[in-house]
C-alpha positions in Angstrom: 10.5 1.1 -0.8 12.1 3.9 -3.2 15.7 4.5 -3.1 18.2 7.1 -4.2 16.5 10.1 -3.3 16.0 12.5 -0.3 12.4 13.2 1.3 11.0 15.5 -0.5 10.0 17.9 1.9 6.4 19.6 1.0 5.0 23.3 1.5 1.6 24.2 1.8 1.2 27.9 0.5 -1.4 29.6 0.2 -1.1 31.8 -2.7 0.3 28.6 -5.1 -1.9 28.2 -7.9 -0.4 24.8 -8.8 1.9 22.1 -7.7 5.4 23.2 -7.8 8.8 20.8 -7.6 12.2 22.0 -7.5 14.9 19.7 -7.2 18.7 21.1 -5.5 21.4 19.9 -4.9 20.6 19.0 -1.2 16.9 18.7 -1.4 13.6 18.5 -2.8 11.0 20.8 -2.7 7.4 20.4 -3.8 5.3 23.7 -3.4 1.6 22.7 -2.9 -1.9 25.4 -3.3 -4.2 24.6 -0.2 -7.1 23.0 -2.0 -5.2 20.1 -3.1 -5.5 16.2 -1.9 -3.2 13.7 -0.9 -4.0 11.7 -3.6 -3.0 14.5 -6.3 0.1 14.9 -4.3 0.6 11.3 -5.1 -0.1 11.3 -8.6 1.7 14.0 -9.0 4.8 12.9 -7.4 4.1 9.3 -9.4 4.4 11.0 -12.9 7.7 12.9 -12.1 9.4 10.1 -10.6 12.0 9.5 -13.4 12.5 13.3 -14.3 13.3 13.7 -10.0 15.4 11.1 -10.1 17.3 11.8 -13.6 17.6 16.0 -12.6 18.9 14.8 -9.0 21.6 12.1 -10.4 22.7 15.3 -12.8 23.0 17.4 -9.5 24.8 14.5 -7.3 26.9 14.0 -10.5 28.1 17.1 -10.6 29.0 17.6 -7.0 30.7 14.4 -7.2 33.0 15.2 -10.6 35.9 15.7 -8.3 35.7 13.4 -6.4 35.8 10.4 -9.0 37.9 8.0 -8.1 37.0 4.3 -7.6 37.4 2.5 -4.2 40.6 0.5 -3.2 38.0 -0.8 -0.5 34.4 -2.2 -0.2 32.5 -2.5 2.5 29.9 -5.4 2.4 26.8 -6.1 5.0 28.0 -9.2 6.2 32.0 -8.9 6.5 33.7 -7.5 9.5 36.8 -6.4 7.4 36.3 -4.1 4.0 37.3 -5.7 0.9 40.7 -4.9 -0.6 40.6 -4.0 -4.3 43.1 -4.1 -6.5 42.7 -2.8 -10.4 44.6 -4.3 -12.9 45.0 -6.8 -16.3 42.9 -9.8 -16.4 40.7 -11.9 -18.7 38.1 -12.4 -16.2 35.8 -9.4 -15.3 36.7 -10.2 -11.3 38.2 -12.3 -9.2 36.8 -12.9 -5.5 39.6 -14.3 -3.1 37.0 -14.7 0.1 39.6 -16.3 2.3 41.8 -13.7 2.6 39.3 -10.6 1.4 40.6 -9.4 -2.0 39.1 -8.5 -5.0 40.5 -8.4 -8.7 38.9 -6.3 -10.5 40.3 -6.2 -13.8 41.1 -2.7 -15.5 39.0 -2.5 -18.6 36.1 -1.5 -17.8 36.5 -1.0 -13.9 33.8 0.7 -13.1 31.5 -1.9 -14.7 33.2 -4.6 -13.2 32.6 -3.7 -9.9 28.9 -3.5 -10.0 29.1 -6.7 -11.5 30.6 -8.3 -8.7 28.1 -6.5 -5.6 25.4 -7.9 -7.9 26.9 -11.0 -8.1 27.4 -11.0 -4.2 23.9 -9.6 -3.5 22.6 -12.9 -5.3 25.0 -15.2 -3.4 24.2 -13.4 -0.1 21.0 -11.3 0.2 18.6 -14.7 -0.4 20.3 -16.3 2.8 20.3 -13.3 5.1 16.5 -13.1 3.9 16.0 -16.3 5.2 17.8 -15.8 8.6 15.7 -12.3 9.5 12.6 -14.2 8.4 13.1 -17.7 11.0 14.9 -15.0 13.5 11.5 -12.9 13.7 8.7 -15.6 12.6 7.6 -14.2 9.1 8.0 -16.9 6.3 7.9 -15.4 2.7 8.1 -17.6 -0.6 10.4 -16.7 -3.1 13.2 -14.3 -3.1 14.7 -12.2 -6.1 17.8 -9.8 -6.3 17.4 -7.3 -9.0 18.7 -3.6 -9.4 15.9 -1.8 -9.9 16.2 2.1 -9.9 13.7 3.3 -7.6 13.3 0.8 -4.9 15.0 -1.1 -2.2 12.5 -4.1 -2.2 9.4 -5.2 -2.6 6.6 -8.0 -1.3 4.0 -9.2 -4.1 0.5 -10.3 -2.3 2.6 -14.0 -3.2 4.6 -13.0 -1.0 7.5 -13.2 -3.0 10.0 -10.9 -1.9 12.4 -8.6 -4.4 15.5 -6.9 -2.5 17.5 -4.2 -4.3 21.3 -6.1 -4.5 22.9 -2.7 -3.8 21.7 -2.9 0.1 25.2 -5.6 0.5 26.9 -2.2 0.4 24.8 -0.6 3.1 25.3 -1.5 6.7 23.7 -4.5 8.2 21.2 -3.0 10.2 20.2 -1.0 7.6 20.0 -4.3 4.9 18.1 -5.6 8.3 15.4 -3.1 8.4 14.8 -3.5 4.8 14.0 -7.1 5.3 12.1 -6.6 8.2 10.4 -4.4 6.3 9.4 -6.7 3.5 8.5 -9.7 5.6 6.3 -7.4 7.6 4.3 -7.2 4.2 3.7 -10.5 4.0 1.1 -9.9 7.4 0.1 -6.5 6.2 -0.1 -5.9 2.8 -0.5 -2.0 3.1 1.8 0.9 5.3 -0.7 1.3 8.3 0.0 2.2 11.4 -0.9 -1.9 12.1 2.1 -2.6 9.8 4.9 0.3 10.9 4.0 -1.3 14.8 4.9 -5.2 13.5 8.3 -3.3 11.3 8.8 -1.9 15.3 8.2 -4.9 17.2 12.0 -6.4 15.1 13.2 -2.9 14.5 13.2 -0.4 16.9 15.5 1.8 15.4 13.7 1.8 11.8 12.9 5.5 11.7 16.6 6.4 11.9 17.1 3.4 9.2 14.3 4.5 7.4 16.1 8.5 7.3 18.8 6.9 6.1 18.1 5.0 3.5 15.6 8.1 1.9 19.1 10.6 2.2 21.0 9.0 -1.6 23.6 7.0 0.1 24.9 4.8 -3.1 28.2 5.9 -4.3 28.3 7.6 -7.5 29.8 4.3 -9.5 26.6 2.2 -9.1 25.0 4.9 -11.4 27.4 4.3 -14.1 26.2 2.0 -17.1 
């Protein structure tokens, strides 16, 4: 499942000679002649993957310039209140104070520091929540990795061995939900047919909507940083 950019929305024309992409600032736009398959429309969109999703950060980037300021908040999947954050000196990197929902995040390299604590969340948390969606709706998997990889939300190997992107802890639940409803429905379809989008709707009945949101660039413009 690919993450971090829009649907790209796709134009038949007659008169196009050859495959055409344009990326904006609130969309992208591939331009495609008549004659061409579905399968060159995927190779096509394969091989300019990384320049789509460089040229869009640039854009968001840039949109976003003003608005640069990190969060005095977090909002995680699985708390009911948002995180308080407060910025300032300290030897260690963060410091996590679950009982009363505070984080220390310490003020040399902030921005840094932050993503290292969601990824150290996303480790702690996603494996178990994994595990409750997968006895809740009957699908058992075998292994389960966090990484933070740059294109997807998660993946299912034919192992069934599942890999979930650690940045869905800052998504809403129901949206970290579909995601692994998604990826345990792999482990009975290995494929996207319609067989498998009817077993993702038999635990999800809202996954379009989920879906839609997870393909509009959602992540906040410090997870990009490095």
């Amino acid at each position: 499942m690919t993450q971090n950019l829009p649907e790209i929305q796709i134009t038949h024309h007659a008169r196009a000679t050859r495959l055409r992409l344009r990326v904006e600032p609130t969309q992208i736009r591939l331009t495609v002649p008549k004659f061409c398959s579905k399968r060159q429309i995927q190779d096509f969109l394969k091989q300019s993957e990384q320049w789509m999703i460089d040229t869009w950060q640039k854009q968001q980037d840039q949109i976003g310039q003003v608005d640069r300021v990190l969060p005095i908040a977090l909002n995680l999947f699985n708390l009911d209140q948002p995180l308080e954050i407060t910025y300032q000196t300290q030897k260690k990197s963060f410091i996590f104070d679950e009982k009363n929902l505070q984080l220390f995040i310490s003020d040399r390299q902030p921005t840094q520091y932050l993503k290292a604590f969601v990824i150290a969340y996303a480790k702690q948390h996603l494996p178990i929540y994994l595990q409750q969606v997968s006895v809740e709706i009957g699908l058992k998997f075998a292994e389960c990795s966090i990484r933070q990889p740059k294109t997807r939300w998660g993946s299912c190997t034919a192992r069934h061995d599942i890999m979930l992107n650690s940045a869905l802890v800052l998504c809403e639940k129901a949206i970290t939900r579909y995601v692994c409803v998604h990826e345990l429905a792999h482990t009975r379809y290995f494929d996207h047919s319609p067989a498998f989008w009817a077993e993702v709707e038999k635990y999800d009945l809202n996954y379009k909507n989920h879906r839609k949101i997870l393909k509009s660039g959602m992540m906040p413009w410090w997870w990009f940083e490095h």
